[in-house]
DOBABA-249907 format. One record per atom (N, C-alpha, C): chain; atom name; residue number from 1; x, y, z negated. Coordinates in nm, 2 decimals, padded with zeros to 4 digits. Layout:
REM residues N
+-----+------+-----+--------+--------+--------+
| mol | atom | seq |   east |  north |     up |
+-----+------+-----+--------+--------+--------+
|   A |   CA | NUM |      X |      Y |      Z |
...
+-----+------+-----+--------+--------+--------+
REM end
This chain:
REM residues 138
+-----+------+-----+--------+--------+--------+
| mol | atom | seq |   east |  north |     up |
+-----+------+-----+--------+--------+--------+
|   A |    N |   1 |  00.08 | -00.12 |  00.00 |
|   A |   CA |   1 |  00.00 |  00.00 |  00.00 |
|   A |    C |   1 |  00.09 |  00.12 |  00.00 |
|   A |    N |   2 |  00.08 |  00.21 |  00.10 |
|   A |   CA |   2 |  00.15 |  00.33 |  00.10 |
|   A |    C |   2 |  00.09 |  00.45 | -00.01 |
|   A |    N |   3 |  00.19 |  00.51 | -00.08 |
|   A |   CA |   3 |  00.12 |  00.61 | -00.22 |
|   A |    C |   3 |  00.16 |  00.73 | -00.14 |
|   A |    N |   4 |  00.07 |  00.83 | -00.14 |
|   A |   CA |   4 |  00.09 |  01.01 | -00.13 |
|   A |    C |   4 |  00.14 |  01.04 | -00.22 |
|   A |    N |   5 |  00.23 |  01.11 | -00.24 |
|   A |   CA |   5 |  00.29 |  01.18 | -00.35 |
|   A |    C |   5 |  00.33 |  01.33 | -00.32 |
|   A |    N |   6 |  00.24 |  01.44 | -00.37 |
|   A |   CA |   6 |  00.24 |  01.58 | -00.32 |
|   A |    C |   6 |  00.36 |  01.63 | -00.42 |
|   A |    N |   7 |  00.37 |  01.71 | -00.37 |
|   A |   CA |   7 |  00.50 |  01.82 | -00.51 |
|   A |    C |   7 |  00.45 |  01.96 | -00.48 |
|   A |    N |   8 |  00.45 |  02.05 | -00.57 |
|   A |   CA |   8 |  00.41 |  02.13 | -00.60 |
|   A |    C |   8 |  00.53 |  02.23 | -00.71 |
|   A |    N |   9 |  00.61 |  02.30 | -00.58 |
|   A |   CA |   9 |  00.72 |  02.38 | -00.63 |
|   A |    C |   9 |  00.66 |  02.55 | -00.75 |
|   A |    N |  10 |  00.56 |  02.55 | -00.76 |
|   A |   CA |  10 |  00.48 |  02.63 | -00.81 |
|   A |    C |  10 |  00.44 |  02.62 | -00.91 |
|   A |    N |  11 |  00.45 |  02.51 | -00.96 |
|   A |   CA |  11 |  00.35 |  02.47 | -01.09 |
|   A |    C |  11 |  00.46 |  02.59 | -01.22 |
|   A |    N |  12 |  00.28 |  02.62 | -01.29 |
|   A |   CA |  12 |  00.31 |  02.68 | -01.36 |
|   A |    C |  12 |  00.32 |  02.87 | -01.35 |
|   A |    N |  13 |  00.28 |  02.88 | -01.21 |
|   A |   CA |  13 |  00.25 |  03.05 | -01.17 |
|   A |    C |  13 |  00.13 |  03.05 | -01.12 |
|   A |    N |  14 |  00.06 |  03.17 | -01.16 |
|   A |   CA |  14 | -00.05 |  03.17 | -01.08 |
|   A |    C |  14 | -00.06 |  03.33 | -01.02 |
|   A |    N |  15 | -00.15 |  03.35 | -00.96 |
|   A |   CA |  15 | -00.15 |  03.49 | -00.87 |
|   A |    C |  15 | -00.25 |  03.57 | -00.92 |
|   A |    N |  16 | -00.40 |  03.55 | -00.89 |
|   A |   CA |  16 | -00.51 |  03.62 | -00.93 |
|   A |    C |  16 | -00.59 |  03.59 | -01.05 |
|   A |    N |  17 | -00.59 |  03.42 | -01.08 |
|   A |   CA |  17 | -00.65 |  03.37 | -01.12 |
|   A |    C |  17 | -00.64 |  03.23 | -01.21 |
|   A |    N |  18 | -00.65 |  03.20 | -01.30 |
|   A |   CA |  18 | -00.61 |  03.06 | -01.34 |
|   A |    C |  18 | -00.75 |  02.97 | -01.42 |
|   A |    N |  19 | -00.72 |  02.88 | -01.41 |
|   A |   CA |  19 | -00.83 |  02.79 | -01.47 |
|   A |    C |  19 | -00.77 |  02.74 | -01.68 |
|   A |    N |  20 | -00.91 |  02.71 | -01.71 |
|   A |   CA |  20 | -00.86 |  02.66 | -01.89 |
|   A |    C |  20 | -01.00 |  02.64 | -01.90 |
|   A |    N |  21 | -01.03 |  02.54 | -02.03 |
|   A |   CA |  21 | -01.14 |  02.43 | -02.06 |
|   A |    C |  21 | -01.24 |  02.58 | -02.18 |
|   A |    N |  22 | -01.36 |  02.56 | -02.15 |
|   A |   CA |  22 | -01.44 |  02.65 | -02.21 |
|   A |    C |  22 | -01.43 |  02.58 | -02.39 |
|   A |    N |  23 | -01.38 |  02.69 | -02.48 |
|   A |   CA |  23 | -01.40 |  02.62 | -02.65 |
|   A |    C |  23 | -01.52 |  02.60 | -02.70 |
|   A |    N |  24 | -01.59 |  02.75 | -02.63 |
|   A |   CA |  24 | -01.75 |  02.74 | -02.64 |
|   A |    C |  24 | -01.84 |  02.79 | -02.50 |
|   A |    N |  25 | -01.95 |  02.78 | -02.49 |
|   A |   CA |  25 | -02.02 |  02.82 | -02.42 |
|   A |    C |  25 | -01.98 |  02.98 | -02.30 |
|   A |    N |  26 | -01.97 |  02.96 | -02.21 |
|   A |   CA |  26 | -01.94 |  03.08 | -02.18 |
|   A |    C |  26 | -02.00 |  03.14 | -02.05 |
|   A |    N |  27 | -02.00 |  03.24 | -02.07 |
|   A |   CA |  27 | -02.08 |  03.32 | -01.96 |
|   A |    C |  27 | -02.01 |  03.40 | -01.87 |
|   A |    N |  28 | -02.06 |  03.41 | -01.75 |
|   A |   CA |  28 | -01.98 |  03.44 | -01.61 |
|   A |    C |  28 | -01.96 |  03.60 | -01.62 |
|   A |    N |  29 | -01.88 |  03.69 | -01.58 |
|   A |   CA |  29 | -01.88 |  03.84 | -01.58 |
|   A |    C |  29 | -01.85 |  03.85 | -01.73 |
|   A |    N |  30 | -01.78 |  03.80 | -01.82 |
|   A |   CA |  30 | -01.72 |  03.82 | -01.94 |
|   A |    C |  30 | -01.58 |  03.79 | -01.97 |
|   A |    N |  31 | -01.53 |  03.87 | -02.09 |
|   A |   CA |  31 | -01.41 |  03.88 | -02.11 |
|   A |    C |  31 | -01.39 |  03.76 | -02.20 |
|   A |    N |  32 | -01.25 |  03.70 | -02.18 |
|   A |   CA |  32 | -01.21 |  03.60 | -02.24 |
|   A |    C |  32 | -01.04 |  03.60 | -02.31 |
|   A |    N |  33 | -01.07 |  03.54 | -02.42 |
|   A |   CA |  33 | -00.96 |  03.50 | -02.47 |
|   A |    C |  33 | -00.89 |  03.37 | -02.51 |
|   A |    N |  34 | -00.77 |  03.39 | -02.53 |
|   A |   CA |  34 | -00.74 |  03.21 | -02.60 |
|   A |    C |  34 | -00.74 |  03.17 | -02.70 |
|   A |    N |  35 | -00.81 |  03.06 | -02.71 |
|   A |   CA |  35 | -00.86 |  02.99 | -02.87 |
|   A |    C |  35 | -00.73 |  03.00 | -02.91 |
|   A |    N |  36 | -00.73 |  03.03 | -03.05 |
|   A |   CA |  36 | -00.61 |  03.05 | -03.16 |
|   A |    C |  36 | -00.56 |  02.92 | -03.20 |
|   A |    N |  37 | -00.66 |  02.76 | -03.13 |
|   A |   CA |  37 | -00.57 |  02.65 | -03.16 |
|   A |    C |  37 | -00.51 |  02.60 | -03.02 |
|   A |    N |  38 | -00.56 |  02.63 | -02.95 |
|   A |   CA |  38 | -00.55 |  02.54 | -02.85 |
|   A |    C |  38 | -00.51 |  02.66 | -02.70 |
|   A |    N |  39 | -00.38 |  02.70 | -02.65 |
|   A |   CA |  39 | -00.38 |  02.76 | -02.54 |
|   A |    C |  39 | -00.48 |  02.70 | -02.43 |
|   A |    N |  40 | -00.49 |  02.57 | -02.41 |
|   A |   CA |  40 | -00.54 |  02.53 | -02.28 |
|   A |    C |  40 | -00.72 |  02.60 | -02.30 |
|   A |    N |  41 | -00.77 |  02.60 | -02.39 |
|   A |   CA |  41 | -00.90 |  02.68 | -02.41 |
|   A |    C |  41 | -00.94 |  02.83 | -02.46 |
|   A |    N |  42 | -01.04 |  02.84 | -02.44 |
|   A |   CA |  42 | -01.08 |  03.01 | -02.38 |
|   A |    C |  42 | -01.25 |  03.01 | -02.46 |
|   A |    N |  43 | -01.23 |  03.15 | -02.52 |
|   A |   CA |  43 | -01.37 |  03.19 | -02.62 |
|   A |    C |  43 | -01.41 |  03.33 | -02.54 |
|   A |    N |  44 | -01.57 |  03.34 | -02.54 |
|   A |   CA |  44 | -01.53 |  03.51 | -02.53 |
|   A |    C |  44 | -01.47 |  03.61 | -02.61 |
|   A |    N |  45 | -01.36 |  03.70 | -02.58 |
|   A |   CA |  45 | -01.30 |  03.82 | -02.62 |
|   A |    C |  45 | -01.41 |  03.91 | -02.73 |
|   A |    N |  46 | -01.41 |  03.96 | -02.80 |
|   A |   CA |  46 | -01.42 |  04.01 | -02.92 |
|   A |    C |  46 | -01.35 |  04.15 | -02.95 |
|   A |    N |  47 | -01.39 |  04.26 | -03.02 |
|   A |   CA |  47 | -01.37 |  04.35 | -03.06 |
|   A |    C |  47 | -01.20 |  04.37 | -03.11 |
|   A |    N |  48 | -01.20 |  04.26 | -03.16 |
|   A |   CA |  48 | -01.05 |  04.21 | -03.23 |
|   A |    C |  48 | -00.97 |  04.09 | -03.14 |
|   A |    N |  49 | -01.01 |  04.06 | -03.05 |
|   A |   CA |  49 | -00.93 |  03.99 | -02.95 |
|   A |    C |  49 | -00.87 |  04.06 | -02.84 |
|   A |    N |  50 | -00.75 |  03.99 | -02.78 |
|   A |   CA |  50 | -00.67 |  04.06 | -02.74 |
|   A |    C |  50 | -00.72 |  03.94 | -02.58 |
|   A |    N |  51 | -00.79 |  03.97 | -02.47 |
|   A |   CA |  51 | -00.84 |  03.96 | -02.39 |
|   A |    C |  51 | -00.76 |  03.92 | -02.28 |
|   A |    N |  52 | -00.75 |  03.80 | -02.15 |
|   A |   CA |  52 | -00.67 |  03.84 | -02.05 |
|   A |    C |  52 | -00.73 |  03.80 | -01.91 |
|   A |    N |  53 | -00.86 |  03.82 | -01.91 |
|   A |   CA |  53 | -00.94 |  03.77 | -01.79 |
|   A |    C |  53 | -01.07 |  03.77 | -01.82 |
|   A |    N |  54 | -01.14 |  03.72 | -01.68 |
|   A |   CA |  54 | -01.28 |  03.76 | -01.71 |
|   A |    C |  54 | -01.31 |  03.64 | -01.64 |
|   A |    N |  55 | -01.41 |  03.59 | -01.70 |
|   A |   CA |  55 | -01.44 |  03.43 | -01.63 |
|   A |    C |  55 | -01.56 |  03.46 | -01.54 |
|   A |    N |  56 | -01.53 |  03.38 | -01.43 |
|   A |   CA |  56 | -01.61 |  03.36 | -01.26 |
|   A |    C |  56 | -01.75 |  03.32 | -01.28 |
|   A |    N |  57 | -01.79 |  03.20 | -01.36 |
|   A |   CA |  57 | -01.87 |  03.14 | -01.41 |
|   A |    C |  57 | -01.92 |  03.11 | -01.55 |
|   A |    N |  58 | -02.02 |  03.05 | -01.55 |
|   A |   CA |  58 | -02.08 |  02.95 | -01.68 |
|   A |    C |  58 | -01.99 |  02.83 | -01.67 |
|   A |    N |  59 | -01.94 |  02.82 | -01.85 |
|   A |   CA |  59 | -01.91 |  02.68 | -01.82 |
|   A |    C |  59 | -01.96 |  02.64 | -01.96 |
|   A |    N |  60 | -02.02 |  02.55 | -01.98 |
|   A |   CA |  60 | -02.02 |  02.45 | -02.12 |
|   A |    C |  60 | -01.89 |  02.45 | -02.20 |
|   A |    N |  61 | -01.93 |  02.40 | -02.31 |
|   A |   CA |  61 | -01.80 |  02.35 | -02.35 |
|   A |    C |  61 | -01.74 |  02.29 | -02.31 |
|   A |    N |  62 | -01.66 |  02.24 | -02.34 |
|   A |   CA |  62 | -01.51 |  02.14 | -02.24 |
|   A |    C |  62 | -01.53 |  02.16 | -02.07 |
|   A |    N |  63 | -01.62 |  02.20 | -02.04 |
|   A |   CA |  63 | -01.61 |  02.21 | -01.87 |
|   A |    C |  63 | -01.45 |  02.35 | -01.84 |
|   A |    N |  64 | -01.43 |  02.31 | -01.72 |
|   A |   CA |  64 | -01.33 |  02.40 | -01.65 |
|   A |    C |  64 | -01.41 |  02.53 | -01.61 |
|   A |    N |  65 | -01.35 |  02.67 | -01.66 |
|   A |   CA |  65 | -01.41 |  02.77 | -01.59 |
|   A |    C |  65 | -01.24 |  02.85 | -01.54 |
|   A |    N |  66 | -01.31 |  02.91 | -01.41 |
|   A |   CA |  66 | -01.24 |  02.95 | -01.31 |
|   A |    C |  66 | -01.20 |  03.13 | -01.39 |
|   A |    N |  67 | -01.10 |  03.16 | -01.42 |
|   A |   CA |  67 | -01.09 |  03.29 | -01.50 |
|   A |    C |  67 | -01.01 |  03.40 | -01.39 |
|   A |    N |  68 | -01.06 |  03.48 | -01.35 |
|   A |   CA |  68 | -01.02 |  03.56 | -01.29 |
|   A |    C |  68 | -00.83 |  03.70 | -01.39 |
|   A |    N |  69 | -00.77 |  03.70 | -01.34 |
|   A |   CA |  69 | -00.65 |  03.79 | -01.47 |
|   A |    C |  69 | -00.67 |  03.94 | -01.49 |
|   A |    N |  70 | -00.68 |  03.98 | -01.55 |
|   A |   CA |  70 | -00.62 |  04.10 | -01.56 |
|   A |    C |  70 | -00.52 |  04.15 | -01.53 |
|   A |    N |  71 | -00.49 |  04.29 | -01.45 |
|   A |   CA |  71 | -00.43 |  04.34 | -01.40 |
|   A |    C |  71 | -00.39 |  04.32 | -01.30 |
|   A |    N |  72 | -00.45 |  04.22 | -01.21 |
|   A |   CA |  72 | -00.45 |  04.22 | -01.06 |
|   A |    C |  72 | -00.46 |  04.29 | -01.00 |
|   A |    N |  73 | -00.48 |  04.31 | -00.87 |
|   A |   CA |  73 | -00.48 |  04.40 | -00.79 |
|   A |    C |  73 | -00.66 |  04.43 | -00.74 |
|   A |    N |  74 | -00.72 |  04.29 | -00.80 |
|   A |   CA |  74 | -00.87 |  04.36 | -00.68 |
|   A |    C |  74 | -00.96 |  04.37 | -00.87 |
|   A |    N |  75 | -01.09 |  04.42 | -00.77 |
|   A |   CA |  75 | -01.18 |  04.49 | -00.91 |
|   A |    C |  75 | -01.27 |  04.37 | -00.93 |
|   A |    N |  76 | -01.27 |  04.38 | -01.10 |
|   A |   CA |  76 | -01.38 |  04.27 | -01.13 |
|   A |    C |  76 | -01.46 |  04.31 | -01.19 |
|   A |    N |  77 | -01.63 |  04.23 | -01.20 |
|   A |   CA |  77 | -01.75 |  04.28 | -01.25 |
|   A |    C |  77 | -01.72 |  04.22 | -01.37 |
|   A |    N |  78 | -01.79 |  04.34 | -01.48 |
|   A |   CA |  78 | -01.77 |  04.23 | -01.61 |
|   A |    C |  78 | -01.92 |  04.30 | -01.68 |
|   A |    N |  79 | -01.94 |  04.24 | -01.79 |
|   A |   CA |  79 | -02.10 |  04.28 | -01.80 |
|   A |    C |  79 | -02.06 |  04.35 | -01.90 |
|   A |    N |  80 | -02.15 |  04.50 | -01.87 |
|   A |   CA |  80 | -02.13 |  04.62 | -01.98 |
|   A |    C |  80 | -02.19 |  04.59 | -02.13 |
|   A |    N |  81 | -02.17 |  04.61 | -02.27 |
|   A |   CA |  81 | -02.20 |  04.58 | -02.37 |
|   A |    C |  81 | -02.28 |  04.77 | -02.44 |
|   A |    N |  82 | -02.27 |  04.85 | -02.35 |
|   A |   CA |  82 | -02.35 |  04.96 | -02.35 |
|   A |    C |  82 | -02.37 |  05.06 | -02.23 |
|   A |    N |  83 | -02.41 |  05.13 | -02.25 |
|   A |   CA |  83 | -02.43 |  05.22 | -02.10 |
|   A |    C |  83 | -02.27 |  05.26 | -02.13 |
|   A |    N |  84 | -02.23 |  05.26 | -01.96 |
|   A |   CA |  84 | -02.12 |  05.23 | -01.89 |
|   A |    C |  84 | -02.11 |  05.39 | -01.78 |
|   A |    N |  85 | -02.01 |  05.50 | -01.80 |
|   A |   CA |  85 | -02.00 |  05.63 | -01.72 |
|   A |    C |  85 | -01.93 |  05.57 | -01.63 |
|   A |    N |  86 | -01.94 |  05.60 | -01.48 |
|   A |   CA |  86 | -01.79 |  05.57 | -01.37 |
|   A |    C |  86 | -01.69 |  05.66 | -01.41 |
|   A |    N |  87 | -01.55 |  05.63 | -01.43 |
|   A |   CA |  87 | -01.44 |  05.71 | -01.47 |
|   A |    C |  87 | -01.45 |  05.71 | -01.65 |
|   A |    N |  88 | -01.50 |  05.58 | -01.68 |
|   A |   CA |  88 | -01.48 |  05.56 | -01.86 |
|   A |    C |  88 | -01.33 |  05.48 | -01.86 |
|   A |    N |  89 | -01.29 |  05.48 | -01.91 |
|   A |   CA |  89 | -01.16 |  05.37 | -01.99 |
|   A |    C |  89 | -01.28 |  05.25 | -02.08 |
|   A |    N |  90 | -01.20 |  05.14 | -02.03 |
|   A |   CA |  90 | -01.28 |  05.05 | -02.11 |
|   A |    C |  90 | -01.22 |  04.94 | -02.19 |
|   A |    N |  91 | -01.30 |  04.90 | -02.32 |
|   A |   CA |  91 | -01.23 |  04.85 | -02.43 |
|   A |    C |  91 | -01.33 |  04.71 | -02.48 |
|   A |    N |  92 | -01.32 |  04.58 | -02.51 |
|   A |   CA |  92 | -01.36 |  04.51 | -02.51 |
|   A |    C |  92 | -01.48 |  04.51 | -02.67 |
|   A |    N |  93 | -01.65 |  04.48 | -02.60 |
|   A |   CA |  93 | -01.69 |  04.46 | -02.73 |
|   A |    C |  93 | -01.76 |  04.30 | -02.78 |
|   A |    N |  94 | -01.85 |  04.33 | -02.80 |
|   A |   CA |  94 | -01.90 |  04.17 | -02.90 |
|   A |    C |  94 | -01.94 |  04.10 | -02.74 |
|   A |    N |  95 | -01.91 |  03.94 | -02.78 |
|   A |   CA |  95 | -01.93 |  03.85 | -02.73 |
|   A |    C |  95 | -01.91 |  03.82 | -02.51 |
|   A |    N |  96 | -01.76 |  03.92 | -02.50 |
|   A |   CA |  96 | -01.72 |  03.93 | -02.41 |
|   A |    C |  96 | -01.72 |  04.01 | -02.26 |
|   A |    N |  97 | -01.83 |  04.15 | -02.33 |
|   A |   CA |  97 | -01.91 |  04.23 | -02.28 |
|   A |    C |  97 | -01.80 |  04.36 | -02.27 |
|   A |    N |  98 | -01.82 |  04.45 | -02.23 |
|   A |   CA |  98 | -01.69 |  04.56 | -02.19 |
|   A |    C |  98 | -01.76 |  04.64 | -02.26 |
|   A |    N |  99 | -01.74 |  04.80 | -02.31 |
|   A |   CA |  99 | -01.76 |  04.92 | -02.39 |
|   A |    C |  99 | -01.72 |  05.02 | -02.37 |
|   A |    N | 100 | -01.73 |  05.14 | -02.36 |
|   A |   CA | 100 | -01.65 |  05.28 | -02.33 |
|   A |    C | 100 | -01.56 |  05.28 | -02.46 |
|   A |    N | 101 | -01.48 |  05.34 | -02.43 |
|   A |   CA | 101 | -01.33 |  05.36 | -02.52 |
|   A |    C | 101 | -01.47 |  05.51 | -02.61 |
|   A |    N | 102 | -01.43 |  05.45 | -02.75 |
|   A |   CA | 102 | -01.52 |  05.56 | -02.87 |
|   A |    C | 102 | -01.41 |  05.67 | -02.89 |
|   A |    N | 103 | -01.49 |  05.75 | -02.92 |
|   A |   CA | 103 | -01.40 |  05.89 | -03.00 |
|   A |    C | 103 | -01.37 |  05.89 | -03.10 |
|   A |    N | 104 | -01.40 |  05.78 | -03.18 |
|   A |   CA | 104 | -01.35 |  05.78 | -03.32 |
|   A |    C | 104 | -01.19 |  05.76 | -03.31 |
|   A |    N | 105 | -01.15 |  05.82 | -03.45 |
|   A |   CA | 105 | -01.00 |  05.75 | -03.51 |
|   A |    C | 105 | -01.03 |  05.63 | -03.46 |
|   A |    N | 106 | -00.95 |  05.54 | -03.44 |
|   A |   CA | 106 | -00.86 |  05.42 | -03.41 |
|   A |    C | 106 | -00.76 |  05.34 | -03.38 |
|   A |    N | 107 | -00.78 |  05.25 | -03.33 |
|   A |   CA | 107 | -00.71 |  05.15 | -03.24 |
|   A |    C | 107 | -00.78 |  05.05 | -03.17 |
|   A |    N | 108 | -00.70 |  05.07 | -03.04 |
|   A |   CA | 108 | -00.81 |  05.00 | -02.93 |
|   A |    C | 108 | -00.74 |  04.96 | -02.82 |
|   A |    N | 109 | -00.77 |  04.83 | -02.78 |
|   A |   CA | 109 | -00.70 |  04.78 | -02.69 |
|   A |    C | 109 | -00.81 |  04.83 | -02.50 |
|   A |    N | 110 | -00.73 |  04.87 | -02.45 |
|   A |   CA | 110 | -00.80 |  04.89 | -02.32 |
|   A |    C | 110 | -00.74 |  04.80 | -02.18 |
|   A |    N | 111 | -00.91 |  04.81 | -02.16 |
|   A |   CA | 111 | -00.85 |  04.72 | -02.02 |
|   A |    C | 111 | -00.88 |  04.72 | -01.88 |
|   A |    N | 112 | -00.90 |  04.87 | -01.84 |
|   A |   CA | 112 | -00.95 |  04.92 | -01.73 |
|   A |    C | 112 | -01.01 |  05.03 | -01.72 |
|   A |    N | 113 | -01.04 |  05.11 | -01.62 |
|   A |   CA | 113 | -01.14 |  05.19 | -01.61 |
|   A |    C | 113 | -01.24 |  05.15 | -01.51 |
|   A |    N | 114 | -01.36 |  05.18 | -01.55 |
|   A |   CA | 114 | -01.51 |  05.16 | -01.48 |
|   A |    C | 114 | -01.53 |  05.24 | -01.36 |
|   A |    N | 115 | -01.53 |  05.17 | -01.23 |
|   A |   CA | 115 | -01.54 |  05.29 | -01.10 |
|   A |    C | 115 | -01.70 |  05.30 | -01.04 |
|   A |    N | 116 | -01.76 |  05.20 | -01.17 |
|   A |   CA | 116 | -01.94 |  05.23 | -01.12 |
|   A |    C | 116 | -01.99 |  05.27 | -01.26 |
|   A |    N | 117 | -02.07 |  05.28 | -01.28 |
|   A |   CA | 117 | -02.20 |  05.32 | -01.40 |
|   A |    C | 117 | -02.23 |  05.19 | -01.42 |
|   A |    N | 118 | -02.32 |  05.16 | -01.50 |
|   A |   CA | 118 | -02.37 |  05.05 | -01.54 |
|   A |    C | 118 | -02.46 |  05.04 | -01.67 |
|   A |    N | 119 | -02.60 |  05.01 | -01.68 |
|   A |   CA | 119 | -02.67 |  05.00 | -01.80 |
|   A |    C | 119 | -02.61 |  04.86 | -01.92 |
|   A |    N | 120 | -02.64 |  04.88 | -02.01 |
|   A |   CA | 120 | -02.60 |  04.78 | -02.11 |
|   A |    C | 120 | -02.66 |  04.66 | -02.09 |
|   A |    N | 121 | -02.59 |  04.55 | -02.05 |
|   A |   CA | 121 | -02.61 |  04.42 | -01.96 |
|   A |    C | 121 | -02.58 |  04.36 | -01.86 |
|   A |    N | 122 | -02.59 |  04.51 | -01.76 |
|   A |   CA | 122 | -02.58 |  04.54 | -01.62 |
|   A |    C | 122 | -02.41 |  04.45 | -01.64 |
|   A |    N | 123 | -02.37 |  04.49 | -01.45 |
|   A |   CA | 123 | -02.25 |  04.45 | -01.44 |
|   A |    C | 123 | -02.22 |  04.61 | -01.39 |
|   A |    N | 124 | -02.03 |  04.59 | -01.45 |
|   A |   CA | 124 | -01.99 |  04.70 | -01.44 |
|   A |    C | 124 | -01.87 |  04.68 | -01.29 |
|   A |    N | 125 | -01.83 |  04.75 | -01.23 |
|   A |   CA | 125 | -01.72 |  04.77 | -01.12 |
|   A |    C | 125 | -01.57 |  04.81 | -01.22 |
|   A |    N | 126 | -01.48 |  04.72 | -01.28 |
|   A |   CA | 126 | -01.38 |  04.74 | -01.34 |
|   A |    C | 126 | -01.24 |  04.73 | -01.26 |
|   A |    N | 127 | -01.19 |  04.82 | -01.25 |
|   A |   CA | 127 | -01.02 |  04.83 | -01.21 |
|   A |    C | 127 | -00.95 |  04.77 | -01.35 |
|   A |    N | 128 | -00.91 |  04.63 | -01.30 |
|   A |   CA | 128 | -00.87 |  04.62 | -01.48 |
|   A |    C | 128 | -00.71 |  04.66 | -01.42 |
|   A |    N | 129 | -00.68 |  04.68 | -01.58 |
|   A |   CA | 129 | -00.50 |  04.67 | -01.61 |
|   A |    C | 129 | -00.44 |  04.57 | -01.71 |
|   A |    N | 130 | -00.35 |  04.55 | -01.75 |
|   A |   CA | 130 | -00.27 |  04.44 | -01.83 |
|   A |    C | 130 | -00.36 |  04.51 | -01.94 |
|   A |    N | 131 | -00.40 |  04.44 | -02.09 |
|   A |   CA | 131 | -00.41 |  04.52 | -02.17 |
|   A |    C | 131 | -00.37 |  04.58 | -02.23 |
|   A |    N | 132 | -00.36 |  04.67 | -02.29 |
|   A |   CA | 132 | -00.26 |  04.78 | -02.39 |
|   A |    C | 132 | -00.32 |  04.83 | -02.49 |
|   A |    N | 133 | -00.27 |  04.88 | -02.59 |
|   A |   CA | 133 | -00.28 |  04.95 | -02.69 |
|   A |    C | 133 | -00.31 |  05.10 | -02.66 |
|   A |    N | 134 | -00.40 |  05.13 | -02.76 |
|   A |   CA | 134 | -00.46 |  05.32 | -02.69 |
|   A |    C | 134 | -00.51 |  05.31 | -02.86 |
|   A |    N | 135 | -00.43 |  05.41 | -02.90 |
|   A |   CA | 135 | -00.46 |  05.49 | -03.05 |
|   A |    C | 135 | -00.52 |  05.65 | -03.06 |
|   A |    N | 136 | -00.63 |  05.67 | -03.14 |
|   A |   CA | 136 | -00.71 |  05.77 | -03.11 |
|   A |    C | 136 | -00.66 |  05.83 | -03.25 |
|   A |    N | 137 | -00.58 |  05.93 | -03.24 |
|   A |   CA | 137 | -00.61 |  06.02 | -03.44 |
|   A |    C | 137 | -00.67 |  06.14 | -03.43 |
|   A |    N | 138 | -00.69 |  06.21 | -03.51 |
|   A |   CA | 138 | -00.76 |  06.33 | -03.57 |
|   A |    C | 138 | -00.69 |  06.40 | -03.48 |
+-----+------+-----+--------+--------+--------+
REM end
């Protein structure tokens, strides 16, 4: 019996996009992070999570979801977690939904600016960037 044996001088880079096993339930046009036990899985992003993509799809638990990266080059929809201005900076809120950067004192991680409007739910038009740190004082 003759075996195919492919090779794959790449393994381990990816370009726009990479795949990892959903920890929990997840929803498509949301921000994701990596579970704190397990790199190969992905939760939605959180207020206090440090974010690195926005996932394509629904996936169940343990299914494969397709996660688009941050700081790519093309724009991704991600679902607004409040009314959304075009030309906001945007900062990650509850359960993997995007937010306008607040005026309060803080610290806040940002990850894009919004080049559409968008109602709370809606999907937003996001230019993301790598994420970063953005500190707000008096």
């Amino acid at each position: 019996m003759d075996t195919l044996i492919l090779s794959n001088s790449t393994i381990g880079t990816h370009e726009d996009c990479i795949t990892k096993y959903a920890k929990t339930a997840i929803c498509s046009h949301r921000l994701v992070a990596l579970d704190g036990t397990d790199p190969d899985q992905v939760i939605h992003a959180t207020t206090n999570s440090l974010p690195f993509g926005v996932a394509d799809d629904e996936a169940a638990i343990d299914e494969i979801v397709n996660i688009d990266l941050l700081g790519c080059s093309n724009t991704i929809k991600i679902t607004a977690g409040a009314a959304i201005a075009a030309g906001a900076l945007l900062i990650p809120g509850a359960d993997g939904k995007v937010v306008p950067l607040p005026t309060a004192e803080g610290n806040y991680i940002c990850i894009g600016l919004a080049l559409s409007g968008a109602a709370s739910d809606g999907d937003v038009e996001v230019l993301t960037s790598l994420p970063y740190p953005y500190q707000i004082t008096e």
